[in-house]
N, C-alpha and C positions, 0 to 999 in steps of 0.2 A: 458638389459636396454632400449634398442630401444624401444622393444615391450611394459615397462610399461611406456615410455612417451609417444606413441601415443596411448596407454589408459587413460592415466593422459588428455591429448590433449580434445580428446575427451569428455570425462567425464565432462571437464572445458567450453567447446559448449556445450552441454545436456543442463547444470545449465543455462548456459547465456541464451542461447536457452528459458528457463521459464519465465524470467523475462524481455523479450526484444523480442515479438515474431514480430512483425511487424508494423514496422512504418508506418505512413500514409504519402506517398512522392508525393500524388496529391492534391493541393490544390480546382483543383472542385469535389474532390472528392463525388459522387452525395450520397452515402449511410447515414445514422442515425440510432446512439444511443440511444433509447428510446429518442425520438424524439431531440438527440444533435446533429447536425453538426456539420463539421471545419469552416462553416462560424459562427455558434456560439459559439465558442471557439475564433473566431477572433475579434468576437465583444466584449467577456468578457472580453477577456485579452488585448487588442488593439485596442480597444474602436469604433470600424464598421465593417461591413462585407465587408470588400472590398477583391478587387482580392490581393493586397498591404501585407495587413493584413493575409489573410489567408497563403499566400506565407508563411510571418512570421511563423504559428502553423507549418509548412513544415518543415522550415529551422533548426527552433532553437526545432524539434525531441519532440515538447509537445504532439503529442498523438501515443500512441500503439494500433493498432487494435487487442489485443490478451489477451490472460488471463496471470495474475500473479499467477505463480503456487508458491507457501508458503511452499509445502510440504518440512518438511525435514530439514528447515532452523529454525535459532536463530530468536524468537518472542521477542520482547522488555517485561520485569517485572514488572508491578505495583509495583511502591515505596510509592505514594504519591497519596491520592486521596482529591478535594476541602480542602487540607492543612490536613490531617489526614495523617499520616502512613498508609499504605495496611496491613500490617502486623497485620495478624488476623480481618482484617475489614468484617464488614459484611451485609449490605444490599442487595439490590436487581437490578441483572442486566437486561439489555430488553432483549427477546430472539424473533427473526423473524421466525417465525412458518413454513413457504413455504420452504418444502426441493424438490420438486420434480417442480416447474417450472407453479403452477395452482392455488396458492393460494392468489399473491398479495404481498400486505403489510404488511398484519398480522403479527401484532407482541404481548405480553407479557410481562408481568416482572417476568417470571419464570425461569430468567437462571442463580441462583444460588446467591452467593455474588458475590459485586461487582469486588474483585480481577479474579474472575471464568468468569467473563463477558469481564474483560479489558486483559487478559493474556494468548488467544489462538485467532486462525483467523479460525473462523467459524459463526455461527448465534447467537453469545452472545456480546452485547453490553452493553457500559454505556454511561451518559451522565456528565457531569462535567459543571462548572462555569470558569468565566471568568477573573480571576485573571490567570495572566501569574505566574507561577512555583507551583499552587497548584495544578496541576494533572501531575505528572510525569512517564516516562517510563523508567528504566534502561536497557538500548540497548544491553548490554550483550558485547558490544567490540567498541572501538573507528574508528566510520561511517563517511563516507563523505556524505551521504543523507540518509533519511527515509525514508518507504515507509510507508502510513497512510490508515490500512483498515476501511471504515465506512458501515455504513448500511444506508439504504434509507425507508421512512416511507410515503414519497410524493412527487409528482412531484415541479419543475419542474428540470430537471437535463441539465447540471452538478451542479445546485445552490445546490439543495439540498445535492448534496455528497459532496461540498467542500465548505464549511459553517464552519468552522474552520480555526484559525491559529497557525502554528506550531511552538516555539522556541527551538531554540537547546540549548545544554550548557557540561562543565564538569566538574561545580560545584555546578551544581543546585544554583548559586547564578544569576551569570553573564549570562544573556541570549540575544540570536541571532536572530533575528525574521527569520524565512526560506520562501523561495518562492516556487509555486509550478514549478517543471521543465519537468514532465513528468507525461502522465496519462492513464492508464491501459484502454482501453475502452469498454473491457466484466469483469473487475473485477478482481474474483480470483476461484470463482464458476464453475465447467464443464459444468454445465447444464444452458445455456444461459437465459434459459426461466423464471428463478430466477430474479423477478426486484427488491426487496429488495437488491441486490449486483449491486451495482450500478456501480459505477469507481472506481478503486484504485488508489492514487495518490503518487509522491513522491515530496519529496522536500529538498532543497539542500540550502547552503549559497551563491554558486558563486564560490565557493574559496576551496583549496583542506584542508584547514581547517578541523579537525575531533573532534568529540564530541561527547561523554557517553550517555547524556539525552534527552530525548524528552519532552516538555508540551505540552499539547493544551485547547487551550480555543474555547470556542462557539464565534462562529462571530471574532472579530477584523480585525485588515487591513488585511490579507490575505484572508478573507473569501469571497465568493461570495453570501454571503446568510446573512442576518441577523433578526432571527425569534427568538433567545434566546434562542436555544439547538441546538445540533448535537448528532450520533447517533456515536462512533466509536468504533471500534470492535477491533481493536489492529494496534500495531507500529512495524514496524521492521528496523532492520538498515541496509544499503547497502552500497558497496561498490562506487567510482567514477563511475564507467563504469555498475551501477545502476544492478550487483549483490548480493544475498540476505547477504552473508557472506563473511567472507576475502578469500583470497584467503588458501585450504585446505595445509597442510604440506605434502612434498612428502612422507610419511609413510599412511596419510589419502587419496591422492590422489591413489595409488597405492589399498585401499580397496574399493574407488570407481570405480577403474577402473578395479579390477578383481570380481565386484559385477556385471557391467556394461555389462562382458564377459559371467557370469555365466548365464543373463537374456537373451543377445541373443542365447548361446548353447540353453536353454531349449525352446526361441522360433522357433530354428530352427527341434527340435525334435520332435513339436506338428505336 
């Protein structure tokens, strides 16, 4: 029993580990995100670049310098798209062309129907309107934040990746408008040199509060952009402590953790 808690232990850092790889704890911190800083992060959200303000982006953990790895994890479900059911819908999603880090912005409307664009996190998006509760995501399990993947088509960033605002809810009637609490600062992409995969961001109520649905509209008060579209690629729901799912049953933890064993025996026998 020892032995399968501290594989459970483990397994349960791994996961956190993707989703929380490292916070930015200096506020002059001199580096840029496609041309973002923490002083422009202090000025969006905090209205000037001051030393004051950036402290703030520090304190209150609004940016990850890591990538949000998705693999593996419960993607939110297209229910509802501009007030239509998903259910057998079918238009056209955008698809960003640049898989290897050389190509830009380039994008398409080749990536299928639009449920095929809104219902995995890779290089297929949709874009939706701005009525609050008519594009919704069913989160798969009752979340304390979501995390919002979008695609980027222009600069300047972070406006353009968080051009959006999110409402939560868990009855698709009554809705919570979400703030954003945390933001991914290489995305979710391995290959960095991908600028279409801009930031991944999450967003939360404040409160431990939990709820089924996600909407988003183009623009509104959350957004930092307002151009009349956005580009997003899918929704996932997380946990408080801004993990992708609940937490595993020790029957699940135990298959992660003797799956977790089986990878290092075989790397230790290369």
């Amino acid at each position: 029993m020892r032995r399968i808690a501290l594989l459970a232990a483990l397994t349960i850092g791994v996961f956190a580990r993707q989703a929380n790889a490292a916070l930015i704890t200096d506020p002059n911190d001199p580096r840029n995100w496609q041309d973002a800083t923490v002083g422009t992060f202090a000025a969006l959200y905090y209205g000037a670049d001051t030393l004051a303000n950036r402290q703030l982006v520090v304190d209150n953990h609004l940016l990850d310098d890591g990538l949000f790895n998705p693999s593996g994890y419960l993607a939110g479900s297209l229910v509802k798209y501009n007030g239509i059911s998903a259910a057998g819908l079918g238009g056209a999603a955008g698809r960003s062309l640049d898989l290897t880090g050389t190509g830009g912005y380039d994008y398409d409307f080749g990536g299928g129907t639009i449920p095929n664009g809104a219902n995995g996190i890779d290089n297929l998006w949709i874009q939706q309107d701005n009525v609050v509760g008519n594009t919704v995501w069913d989160l798969g399990f009752q979340a304390t934040k979501a995390a919002i993947f979008n695609t980027i088509d222009h600069g300047p960033l972070p406006n353009e990746a968080i051009e959006s605002t999110v409402y939560l809810s868990n009855d698709q009637i009554s809705w919570t408008q979400a703030v954003v609490e945390r933001v991914w600062l290489e995305g979710f992409m391995s290959n960095l040199g991908i600028q279409w995969d801009g930031f991944t961001f999450a967003v939360g109520t404040g409160t431990s509060n939990t709820f089924r649905y996600a909407a988003i509209i183009h623009g509104g008060p959350g957004a930092l952009q307002h151009d009349g579209d956005d580009e997003i690629n899918g929704v996932m729901g997380l946990q408080a402590n801004f993990q992708p799912t609940p937490t595993p049953e020790p029957g699940t933890l135990l298959l992660f953790g003797l799956g977790a064993a089986a990878v290092a025996r075989r790397r230790r026998t290369k």
